[in-house]
C-alpha positions in Angstrom: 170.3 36.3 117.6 172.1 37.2 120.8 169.3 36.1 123.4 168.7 39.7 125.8 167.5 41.5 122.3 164.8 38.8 121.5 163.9 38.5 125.3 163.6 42.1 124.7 161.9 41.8 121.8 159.2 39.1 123.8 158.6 41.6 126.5 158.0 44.2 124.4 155.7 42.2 121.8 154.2 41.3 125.4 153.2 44.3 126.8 152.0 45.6 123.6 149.5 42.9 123.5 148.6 43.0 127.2 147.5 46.5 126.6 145.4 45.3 123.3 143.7 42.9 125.5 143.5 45.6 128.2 141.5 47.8 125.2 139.2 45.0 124.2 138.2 44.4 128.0 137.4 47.9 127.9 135.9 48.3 124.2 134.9 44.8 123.2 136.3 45.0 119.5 137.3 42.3 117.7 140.4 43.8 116.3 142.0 44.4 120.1 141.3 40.8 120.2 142.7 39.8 116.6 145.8 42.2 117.6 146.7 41.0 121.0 146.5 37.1 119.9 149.1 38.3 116.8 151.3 39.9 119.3 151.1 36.6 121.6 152.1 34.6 118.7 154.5 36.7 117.5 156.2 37.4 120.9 156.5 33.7 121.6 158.8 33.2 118.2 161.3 35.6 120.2 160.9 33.5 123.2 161.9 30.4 122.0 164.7 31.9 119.9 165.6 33.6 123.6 166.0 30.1 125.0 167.7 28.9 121.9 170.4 31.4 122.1 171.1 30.9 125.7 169.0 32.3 127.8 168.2 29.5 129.6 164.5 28.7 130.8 164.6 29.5 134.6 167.1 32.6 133.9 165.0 33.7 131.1 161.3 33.2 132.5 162.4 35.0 135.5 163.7 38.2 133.2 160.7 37.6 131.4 157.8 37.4 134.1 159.4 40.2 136.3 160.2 42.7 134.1 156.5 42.4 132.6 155.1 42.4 136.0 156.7 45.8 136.4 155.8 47.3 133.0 152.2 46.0 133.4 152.0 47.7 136.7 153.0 50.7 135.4 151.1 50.9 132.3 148.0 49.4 135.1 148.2 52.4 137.4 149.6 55.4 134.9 147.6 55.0 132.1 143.7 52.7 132.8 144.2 54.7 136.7 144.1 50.7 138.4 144.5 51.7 142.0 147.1 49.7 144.1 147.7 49.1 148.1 151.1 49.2 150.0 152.1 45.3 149.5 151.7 45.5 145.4 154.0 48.5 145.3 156.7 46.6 147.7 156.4 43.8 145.4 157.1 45.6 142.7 160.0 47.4 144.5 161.1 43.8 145.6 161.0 42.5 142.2 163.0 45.1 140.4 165.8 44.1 143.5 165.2 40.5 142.2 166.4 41.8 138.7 169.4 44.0 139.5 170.2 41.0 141.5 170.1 38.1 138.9 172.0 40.7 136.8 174.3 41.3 138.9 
């Protein structure tokens, strides 16, 4: 598999389960639990088949944690109304730079 679709794939899985463990902070359901632990499991199959195919570890964990970083943020502060100060949103700024930048 060529390695950006199952990094893709890992982020994705990712989010999806941070927001399950997001609903069962909120609700306290088992199944949010059972879901989000699924999706962990499942996402890290596409992470090690990322590394496999090339992606290399630093490279890859850098996509990886940044590119969550700014989806979590966003999903944080659109949708569950988390507030935020200056400094998080010029992090965030700086780490999408950090991205166009490995990229690049």
């Amino acid at each position: 598999m060529f390695w950006p679709l199952s990094l893709v794939f890992f982020i994705t899985l990712t989010l999806l389960s941070d927001v399950l463990a997001k609903e069962y902070s909120l609700a306290g359901r088992w199944y949010f639990w059972l879901f989000a632990l699924l999706g962990y499991t499942i996402a890290n199959v596409f992470w090690l088949w990322s590394i496999r195919s090339g992606s290399g570890l630093a490279r890859g964990a850098l996509i990886y944690l940044v590119a969550n970083a700014v989806f979590v943020f966003i999903v944080g502060v659109y949708f569950y109304g988390e507030t935020t100060n200056k400094v998080q949103i010029t992090g965030m700024i700086l780490g999408i730079l950090s991205l166009i930048l490995i990229f690049w």
